[in-house]
C-alpha positions as YAML, in Angstrom:
chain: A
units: angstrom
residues:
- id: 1
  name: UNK
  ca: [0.00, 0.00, 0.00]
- id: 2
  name: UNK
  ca: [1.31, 3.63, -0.78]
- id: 3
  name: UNK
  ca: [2.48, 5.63, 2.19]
- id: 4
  name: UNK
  ca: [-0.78, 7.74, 3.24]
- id: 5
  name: UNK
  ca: [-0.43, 11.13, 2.40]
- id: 6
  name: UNK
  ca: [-2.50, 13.36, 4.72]
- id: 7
  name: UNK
  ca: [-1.42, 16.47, 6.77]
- id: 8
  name: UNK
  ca: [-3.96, 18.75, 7.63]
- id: 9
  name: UNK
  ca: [-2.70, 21.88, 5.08]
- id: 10
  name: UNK
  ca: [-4.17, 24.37, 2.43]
- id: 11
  name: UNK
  ca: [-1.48, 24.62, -0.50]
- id: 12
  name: UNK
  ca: [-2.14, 27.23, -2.38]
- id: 13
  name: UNK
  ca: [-1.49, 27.47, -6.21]
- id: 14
  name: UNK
  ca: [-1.16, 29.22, -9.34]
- id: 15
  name: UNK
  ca: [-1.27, 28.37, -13.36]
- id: 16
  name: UNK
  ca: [1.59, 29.21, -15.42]
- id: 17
  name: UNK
  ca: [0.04, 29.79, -18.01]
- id: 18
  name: UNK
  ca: [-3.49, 31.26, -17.03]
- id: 19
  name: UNK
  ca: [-4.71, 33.72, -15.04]
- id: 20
  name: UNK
  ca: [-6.05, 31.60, -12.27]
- id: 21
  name: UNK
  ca: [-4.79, 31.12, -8.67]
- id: 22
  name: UNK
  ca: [-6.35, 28.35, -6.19]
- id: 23
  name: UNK
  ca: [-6.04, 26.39, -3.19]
- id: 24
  name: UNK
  ca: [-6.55, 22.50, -2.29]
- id: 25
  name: UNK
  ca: [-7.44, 21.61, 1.01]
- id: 26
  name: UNK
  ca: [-7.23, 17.88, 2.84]
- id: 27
  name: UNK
  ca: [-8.23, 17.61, 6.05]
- id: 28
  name: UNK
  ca: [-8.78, 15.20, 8.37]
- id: 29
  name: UNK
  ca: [-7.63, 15.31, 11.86]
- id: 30
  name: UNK
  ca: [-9.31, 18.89, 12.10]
- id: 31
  name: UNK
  ca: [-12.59, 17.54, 10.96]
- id: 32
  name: UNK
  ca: [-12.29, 15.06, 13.37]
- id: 33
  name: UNK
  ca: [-11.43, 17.81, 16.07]
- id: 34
  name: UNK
  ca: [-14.26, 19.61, 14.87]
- id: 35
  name: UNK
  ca: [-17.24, 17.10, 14.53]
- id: 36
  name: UNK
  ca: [-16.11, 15.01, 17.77]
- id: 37
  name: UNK
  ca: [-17.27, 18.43, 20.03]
- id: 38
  name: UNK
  ca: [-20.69, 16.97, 19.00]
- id: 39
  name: UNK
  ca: [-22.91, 14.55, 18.38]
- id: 40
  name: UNK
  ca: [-24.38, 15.42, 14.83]
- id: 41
  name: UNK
  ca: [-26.76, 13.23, 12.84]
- id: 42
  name: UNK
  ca: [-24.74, 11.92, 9.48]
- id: 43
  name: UNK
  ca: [-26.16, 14.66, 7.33]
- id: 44
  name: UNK
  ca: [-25.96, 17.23, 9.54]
- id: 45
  name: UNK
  ca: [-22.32, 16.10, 9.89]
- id: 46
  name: UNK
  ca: [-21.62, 15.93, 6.32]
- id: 47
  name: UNK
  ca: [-22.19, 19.50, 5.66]
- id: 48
  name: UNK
  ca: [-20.38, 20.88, 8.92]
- id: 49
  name: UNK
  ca: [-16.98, 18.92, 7.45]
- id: 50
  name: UNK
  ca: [-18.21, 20.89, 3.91]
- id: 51
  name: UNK
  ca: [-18.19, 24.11, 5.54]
- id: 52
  name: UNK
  ca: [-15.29, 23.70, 7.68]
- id: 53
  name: UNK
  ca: [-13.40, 22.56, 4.38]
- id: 54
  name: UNK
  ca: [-14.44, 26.02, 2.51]
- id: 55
  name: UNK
  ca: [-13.36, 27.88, 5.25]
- id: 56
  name: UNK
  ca: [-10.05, 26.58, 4.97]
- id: 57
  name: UNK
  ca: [-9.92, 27.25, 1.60]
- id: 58
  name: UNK
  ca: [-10.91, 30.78, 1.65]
- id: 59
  name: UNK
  ca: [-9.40, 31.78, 4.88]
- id: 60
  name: UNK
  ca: [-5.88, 30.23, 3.79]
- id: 61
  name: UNK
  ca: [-5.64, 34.55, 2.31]
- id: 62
  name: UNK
  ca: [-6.26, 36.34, 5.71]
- id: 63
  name: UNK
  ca: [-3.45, 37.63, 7.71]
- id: 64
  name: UNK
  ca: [-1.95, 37.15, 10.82]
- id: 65
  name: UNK
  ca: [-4.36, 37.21, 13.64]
- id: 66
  name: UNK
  ca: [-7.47, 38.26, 11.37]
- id: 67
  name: UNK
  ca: [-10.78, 36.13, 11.54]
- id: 68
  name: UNK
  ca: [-12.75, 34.85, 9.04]
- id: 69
  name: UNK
  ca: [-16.70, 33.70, 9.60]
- id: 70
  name: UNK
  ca: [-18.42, 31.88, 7.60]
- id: 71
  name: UNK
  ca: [-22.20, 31.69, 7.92]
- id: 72
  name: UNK
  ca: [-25.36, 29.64, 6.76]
- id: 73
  name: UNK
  ca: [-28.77, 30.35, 8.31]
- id: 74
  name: UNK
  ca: [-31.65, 29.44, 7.01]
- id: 75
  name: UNK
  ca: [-35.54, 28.84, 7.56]
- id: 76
  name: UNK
  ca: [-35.44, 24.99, 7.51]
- id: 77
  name: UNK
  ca: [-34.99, 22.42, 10.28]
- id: 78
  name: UNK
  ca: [-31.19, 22.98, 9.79]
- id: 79
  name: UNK
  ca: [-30.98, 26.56, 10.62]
- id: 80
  name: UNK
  ca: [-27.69, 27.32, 10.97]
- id: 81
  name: UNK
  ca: [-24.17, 26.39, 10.30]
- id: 82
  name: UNK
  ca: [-21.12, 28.53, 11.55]
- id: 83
  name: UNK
  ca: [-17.60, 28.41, 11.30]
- id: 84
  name: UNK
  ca: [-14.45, 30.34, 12.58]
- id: 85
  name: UNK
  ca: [-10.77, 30.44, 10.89]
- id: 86
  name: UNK
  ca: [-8.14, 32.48, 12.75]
- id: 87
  name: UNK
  ca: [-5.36, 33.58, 10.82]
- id: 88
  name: UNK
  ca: [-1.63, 32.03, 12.75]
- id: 89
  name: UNK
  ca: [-0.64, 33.59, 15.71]
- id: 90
  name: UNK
  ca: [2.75, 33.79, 14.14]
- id: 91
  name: UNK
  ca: [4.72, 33.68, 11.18]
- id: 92
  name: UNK
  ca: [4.62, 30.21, 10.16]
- id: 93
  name: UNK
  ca: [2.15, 29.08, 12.81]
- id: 94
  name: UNK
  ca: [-1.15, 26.82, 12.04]
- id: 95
  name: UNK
  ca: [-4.13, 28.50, 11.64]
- id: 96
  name: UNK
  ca: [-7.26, 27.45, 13.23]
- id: 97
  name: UNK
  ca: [-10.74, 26.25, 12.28]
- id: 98
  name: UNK
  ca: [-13.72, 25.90, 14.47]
- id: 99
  name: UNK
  ca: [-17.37, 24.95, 13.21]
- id: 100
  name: UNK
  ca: [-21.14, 23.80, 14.56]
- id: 101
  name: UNK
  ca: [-24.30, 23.69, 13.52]
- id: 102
  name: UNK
  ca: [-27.83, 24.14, 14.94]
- id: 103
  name: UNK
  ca: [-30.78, 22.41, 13.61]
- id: 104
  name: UNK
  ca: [-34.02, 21.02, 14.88]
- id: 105
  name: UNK
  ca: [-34.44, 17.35, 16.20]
- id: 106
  name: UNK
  ca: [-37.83, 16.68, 15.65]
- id: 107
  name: UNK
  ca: [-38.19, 18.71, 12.45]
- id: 108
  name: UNK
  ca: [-34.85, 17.60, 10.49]
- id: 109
  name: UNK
  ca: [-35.28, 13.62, 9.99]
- id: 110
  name: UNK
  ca: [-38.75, 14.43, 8.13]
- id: 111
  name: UNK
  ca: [-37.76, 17.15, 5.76]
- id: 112
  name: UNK
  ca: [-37.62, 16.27, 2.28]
- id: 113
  name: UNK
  ca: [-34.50, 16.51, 0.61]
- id: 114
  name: UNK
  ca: [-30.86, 16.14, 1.25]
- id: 115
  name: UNK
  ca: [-28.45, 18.03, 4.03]
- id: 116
  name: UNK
  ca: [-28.13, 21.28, 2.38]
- id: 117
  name: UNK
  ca: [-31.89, 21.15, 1.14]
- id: 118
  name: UNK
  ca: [-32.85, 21.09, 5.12]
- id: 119
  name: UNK
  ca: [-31.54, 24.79, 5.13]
- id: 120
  name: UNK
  ca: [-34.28, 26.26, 3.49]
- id: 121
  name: UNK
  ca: [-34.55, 29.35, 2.30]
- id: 122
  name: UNK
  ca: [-31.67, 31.76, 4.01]
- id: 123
  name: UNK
  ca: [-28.26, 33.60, 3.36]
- id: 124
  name: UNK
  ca: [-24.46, 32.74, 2.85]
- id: 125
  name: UNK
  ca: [-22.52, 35.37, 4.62]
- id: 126
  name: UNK
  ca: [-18.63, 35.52, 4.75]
- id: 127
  name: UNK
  ca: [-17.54, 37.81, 7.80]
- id: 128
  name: UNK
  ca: [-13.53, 39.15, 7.82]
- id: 129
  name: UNK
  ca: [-12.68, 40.58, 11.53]
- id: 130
  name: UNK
  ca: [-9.24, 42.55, 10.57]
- id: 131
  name: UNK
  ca: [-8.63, 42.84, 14.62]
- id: 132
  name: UNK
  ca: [-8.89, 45.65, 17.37]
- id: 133
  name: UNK
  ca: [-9.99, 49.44, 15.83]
- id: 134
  name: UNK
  ca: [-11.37, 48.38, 12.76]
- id: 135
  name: UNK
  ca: [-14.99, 47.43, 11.52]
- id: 136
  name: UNK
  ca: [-15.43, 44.36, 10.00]
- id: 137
  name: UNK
  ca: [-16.22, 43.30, 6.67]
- id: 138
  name: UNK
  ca: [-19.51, 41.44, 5.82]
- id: 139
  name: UNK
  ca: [-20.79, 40.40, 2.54]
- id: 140
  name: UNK
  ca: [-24.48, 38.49, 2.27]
- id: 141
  name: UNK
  ca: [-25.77, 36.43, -0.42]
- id: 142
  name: UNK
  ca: [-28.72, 34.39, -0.70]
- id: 143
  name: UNK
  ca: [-28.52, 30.81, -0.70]
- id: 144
  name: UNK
  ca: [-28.36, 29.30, -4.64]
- id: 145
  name: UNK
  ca: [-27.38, 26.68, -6.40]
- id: 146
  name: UNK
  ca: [-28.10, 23.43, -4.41]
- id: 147
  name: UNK
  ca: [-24.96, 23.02, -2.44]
- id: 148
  name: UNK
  ca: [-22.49, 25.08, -0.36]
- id: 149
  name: UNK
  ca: [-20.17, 24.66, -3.06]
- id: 150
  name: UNK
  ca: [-22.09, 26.81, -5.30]
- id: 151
  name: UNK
  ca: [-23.58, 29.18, -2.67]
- id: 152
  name: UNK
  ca: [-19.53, 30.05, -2.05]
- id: 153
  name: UNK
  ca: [-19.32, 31.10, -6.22]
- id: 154
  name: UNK
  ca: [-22.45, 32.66, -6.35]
- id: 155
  name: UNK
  ca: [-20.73, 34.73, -3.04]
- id: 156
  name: UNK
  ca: [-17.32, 35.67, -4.92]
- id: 157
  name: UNK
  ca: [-19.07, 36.25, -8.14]
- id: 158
  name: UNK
  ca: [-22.10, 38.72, -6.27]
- id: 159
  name: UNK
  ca: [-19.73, 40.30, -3.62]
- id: 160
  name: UNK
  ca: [-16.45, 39.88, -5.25]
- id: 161
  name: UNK
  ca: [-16.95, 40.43, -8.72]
- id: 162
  name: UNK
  ca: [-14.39, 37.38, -8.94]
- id: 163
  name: UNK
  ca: [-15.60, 33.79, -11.20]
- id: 164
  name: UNK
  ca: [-14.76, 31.29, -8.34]
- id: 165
  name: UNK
  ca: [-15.04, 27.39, -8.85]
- id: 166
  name: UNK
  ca: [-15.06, 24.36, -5.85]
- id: 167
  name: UNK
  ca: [-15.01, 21.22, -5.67]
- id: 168
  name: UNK
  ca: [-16.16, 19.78, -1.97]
- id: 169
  name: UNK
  ca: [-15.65, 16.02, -0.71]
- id: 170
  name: UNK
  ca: [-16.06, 14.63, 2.34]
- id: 171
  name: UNK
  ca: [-16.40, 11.48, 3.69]
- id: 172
  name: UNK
  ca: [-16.15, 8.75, 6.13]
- id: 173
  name: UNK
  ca: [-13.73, 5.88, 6.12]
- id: 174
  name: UNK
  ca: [-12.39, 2.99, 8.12]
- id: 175
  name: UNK
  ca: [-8.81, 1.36, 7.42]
- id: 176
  name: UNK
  ca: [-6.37, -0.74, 9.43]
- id: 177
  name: UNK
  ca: [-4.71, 0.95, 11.94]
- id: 178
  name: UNK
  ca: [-6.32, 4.32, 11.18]
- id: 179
  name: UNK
  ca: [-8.20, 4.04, 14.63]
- id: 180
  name: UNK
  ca: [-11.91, 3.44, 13.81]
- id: 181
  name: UNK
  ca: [-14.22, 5.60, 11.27]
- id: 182
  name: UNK
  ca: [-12.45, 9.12, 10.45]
- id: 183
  name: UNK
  ca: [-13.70, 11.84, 8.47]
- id: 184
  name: UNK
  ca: [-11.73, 12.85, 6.03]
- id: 185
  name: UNK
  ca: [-12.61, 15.83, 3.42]
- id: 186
  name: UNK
  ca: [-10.41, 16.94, 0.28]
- id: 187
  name: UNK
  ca: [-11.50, 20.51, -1.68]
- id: 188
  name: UNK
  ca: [-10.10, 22.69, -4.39]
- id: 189
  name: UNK
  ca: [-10.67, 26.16, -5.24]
- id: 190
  name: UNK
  ca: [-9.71, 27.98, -8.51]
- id: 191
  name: UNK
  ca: [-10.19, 31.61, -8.88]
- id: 192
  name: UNK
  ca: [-9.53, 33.79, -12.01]
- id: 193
  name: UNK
  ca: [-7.15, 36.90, -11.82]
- id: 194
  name: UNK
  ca: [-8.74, 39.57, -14.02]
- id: 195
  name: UNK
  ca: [-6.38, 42.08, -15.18]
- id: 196
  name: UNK
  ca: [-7.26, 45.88, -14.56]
- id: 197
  name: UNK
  ca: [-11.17, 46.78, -15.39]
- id: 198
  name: UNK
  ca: [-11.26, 43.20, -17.50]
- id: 199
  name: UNK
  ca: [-14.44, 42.49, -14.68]
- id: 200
  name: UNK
  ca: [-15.99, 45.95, -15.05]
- id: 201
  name: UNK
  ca: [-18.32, 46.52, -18.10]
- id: 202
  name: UNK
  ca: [-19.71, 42.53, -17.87]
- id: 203
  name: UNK
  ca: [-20.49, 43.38, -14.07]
- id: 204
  name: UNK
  ca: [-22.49, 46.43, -15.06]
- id: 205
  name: UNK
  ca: [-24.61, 44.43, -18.03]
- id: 206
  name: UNK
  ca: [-25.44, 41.63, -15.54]
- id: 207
  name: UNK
  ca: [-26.32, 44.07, -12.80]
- id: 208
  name: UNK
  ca: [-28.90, 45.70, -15.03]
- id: 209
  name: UNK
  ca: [-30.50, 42.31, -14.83]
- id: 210
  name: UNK
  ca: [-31.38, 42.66, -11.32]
- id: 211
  name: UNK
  ca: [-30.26, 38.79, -10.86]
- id: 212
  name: UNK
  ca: [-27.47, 37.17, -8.79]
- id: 213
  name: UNK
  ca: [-23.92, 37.23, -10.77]
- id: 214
  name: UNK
  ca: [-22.14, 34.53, -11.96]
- id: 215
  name: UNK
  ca: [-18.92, 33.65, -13.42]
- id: 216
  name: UNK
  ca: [-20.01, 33.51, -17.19]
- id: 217
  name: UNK
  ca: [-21.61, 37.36, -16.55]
- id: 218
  name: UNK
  ca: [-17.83, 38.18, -15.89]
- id: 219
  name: UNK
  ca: [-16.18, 37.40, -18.46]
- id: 220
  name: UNK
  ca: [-15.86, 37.37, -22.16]
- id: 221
  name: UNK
  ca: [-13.69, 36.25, -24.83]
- id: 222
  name: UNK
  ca: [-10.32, 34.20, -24.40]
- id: 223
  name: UNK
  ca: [-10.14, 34.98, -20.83]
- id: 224
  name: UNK
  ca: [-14.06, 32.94, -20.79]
- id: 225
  name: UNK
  ca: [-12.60, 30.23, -22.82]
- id: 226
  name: UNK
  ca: [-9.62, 29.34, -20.13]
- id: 227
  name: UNK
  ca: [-11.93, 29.54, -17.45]
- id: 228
  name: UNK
  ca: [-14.62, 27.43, -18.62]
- id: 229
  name: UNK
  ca: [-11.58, 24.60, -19.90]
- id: 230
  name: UNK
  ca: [-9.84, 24.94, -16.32]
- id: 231
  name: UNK
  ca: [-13.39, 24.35, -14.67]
- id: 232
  name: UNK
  ca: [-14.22, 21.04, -16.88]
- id: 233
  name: UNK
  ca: [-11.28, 20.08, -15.71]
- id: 234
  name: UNK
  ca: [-11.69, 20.71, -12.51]
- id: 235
  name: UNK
  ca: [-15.06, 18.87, -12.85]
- id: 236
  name: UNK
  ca: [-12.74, 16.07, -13.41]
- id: 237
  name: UNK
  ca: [-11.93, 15.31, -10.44]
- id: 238
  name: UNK
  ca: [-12.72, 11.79, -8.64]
- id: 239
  name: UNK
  ca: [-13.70, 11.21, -5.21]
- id: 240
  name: UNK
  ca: [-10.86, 9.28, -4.37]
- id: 241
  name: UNK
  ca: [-8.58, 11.96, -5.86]
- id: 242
  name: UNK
  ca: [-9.94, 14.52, -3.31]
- id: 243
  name: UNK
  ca: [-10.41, 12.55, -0.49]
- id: 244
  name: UNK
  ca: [-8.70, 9.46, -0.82]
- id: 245
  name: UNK
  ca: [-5.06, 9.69, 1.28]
- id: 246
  name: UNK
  ca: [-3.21, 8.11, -1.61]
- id: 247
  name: UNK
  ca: [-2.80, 11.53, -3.67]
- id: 248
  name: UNK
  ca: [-0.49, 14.22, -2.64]
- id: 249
  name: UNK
  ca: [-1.89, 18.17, -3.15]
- id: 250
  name: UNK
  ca: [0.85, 18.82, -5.34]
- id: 251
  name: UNK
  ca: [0.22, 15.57, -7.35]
- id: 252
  name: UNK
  ca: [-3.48, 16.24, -7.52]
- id: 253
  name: UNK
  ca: [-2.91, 19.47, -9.37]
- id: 254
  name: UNK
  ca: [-0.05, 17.86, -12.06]
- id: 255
  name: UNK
  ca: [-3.07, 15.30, -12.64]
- id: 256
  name: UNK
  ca: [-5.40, 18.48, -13.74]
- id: 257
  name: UNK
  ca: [-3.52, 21.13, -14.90]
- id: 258
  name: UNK
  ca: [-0.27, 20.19, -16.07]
- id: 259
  name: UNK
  ca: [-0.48, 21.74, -19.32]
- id: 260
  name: UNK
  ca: [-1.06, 24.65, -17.00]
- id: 261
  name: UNK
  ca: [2.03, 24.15, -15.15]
- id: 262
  name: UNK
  ca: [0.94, 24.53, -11.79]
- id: 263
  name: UNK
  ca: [3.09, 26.24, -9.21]
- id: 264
  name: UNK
  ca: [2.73, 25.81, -5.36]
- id: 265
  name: UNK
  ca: [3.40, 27.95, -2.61]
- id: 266
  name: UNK
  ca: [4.33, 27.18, 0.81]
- id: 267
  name: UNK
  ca: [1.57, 24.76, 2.72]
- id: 268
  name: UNK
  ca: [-0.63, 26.16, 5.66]
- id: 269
  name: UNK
  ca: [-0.78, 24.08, 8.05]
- id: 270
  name: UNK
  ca: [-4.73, 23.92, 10.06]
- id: 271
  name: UNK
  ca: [-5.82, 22.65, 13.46]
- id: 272
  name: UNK
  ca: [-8.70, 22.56, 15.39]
- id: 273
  name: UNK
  ca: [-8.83, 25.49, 17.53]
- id: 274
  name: UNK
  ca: [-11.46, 27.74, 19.98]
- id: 275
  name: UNK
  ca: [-10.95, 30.97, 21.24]
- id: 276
  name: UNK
  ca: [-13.94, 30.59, 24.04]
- id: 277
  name: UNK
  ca: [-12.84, 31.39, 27.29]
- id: 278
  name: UNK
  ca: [-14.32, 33.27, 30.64]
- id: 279
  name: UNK
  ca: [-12.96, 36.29, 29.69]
- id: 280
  name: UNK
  ca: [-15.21, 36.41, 27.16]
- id: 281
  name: UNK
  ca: [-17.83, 34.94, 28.74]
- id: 282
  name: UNK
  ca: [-17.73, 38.18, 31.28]
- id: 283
  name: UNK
  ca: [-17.50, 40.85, 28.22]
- id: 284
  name: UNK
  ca: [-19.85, 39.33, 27.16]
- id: 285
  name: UNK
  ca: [-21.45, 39.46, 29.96]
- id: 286
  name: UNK
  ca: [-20.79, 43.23, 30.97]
- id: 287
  name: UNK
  ca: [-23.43, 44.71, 29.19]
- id: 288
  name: UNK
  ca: [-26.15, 43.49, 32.04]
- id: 289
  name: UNK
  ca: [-26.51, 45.14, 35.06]
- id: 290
  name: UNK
  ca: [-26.61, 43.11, 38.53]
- id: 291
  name: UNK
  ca: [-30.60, 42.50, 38.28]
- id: 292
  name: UNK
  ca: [-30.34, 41.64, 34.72]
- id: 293
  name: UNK
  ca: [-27.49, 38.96, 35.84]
- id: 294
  name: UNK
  ca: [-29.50, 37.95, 38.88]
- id: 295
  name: UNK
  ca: [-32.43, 36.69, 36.51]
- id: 296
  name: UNK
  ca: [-30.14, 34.43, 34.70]
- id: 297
  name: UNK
  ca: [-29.12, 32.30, 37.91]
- id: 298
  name: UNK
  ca: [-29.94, 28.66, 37.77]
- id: 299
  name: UNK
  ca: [-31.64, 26.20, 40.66]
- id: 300
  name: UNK
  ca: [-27.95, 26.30, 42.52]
- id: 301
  name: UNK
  ca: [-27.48, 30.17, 42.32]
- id: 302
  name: UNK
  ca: [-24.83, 29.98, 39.71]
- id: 303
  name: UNK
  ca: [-24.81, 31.13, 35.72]
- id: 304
  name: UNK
  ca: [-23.26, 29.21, 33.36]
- id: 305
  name: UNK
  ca: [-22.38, 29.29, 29.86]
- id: 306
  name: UNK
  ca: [-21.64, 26.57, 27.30]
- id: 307
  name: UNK
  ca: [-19.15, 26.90, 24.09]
- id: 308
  name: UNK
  ca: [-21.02, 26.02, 21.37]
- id: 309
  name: UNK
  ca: [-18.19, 25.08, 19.28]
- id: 310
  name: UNK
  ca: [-16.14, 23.09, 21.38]
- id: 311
  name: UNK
  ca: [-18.58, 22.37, 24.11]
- id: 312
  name: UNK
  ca: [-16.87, 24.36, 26.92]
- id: 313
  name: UNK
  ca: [-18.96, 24.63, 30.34]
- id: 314
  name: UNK
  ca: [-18.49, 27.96, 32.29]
- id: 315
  name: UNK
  ca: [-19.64, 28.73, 35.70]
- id: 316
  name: UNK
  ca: [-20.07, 32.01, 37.63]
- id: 317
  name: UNK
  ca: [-21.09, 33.76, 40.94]
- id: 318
  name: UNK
  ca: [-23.68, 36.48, 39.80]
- id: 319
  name: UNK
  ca: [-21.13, 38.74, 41.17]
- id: 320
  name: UNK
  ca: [-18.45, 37.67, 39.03]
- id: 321
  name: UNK
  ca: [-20.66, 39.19, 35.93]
- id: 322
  name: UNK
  ca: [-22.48, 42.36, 34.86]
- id: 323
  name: UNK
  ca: [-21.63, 45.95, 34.32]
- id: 324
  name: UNK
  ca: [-20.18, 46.47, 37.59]
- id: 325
  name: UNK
  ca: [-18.15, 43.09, 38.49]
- id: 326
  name: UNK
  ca: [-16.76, 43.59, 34.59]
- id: 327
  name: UNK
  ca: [-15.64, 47.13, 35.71]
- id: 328
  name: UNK
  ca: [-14.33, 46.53, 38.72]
- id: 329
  name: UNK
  ca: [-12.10, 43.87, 37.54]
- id: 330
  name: UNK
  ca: [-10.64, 45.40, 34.44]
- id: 331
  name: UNK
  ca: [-10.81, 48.88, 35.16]
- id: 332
  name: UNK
  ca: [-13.88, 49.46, 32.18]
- id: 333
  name: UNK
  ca: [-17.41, 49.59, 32.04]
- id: 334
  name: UNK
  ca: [-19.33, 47.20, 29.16]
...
């Protein structure tokens, strides 16, 4: 059997000889990370790993110690799925992914449909926190296209003004000595590189049409014709390419694009990673005043708090909390 290849790392990528960048993510002890905090129903599952796969991909850009959100709500029994990337501490550093989902027991095993069908009707929203003293970015599209997949290049082509493609797989699987069933989830990304105000006059013709962008309503020309041939090929792609542990990143890309000549940058490495905490718990916290907090006491006298991303229980004194315990300790009001 070949040596297993899997590592936890976005590699990003660029064609030679087209205008396209990308990323390909495999994942597997993170998903595992992610999806052991709970204890999700297959489907349910399923599209947790898909969104915690896309925000690798797309986060892979952000900078040191920025946050990217990604968000899915939506007016089905599955009415929400959320995830976190935070940029590495340091240079060099992993960066780290986070990810639940919150959904209705008694409504979600009779909806028609599959996972991402269970949403309903709702919004894809991509959130970028750039850190202390700035406001952060948010950019809202509705859901389209039947999976996450194309709800993420319906986002980049609406908000962006960028043709995006993805490819999503994930999976379960169960080999010798791999410890039990493991999720395991391979993705790639391409993205094309327009040059200066190529985008501009397609964008305004489309926009007159009061519907949602897309990549075709971007482009025009060669530039359309090497997008459209590096997303058939893309299309390509087999299950066991993406998720299958045989396949290296960088070998998965010679398989599509060499013609292309693909050329890889440096790996970023991913783990499974919360930033809950009581700390935030009591800024959280600080806005209430000691009546408010009072109210919120349970049968022993105590509030608590669970994390739920990782599952984290917190317990306070009511006077550990509110406006004036918060000021008192650090010297600030909420």
């Amino acid at each position: 059997m070949a040596e297993l290849i899997w590592d936890d790392t976005v590699l990003p990528f660029q064609l030679k000889n087209a205008d396209i960048r990308g990323r390909v993510a495999r994942l597997d002890g993170v998903l595992n990370d992610v999806l052991g905090q709970h204890d999700y129903p297959l489907e349910v599952a399923g599209l947790v790993a898909e969104a915690a796969m896309l925000t690798a991909l797309i986060g892979q850009t952000i900078k040191l110690r920025w946050k990217l959100s990604l968000q899915i709500r939506g007016d089905g029994p599955l009415r929400l799925v959320a995830t976190d990337y935070y940029g590495p501490e340091i240079e060099g550093g992993p960066a780290r992914v986070r990810a639940y989902a919150s959904y209705d027991k008694e409504l979600l095993p009779i909806a028609p449909g599959n996972a991402f069908d269970k949403i309903g009707k709702g919004m894809f929203a991509i959130l970028i926190d750039q850190g202390k003293d700035t406001v952060p970015y948010q950019g809202i599209t509705p859901l389209a296209g039947g999976s996450l997949a194309a709800c993420a290049s319906t986002y980049f082509a609406q908000s962006e003004q960028l043709p995006t493609h993805f490819q999503l797989r994930v999976g379960v699987s169960e080999a010798p000595g791999d410890g039990g069933a493991r999720w395991r989830g391979g993705a790639l990304m391409i993205q094309h590189l327009p040059k200066e105000g190529e985008h501009v006059a397609a964008t305004k013709d489309a926009a007159k049409a009061g519907s949602l962008l897309t990549a075709a309503d971007l482009m025009e020309g060669e530039a359309a014709e090497d997008w459209n041939r590096s997303v058939i090929l893309l299309d390509s792609v087999e299950d066991l390419e993406l998720v299958g542990p045989h396949v290296t990143s960088a070998e998965l890309l010679y398989r599509l694009y060499h013609e292309e000549e693909p050329l890889v940058g440096e790996a970023q490495k991913v783990r499974f990673g919360c930033s809950c905490g009581p700390e935030k718990v009591e800024y959280t916290m600080s806005i209430y005043s000691s009546k408010d907090i009072e109210k919120m006491t349970n049968d022993e006298g105590k509030v608590t708090a669970d994390c739920q991303f990782c599952g984290a229980h917190y317990q306070f004194e009511p006077n550990q909390l509110g406006q004036t315990a918060y000021g008192a300790k650090y010297g600030k009001t909420g």
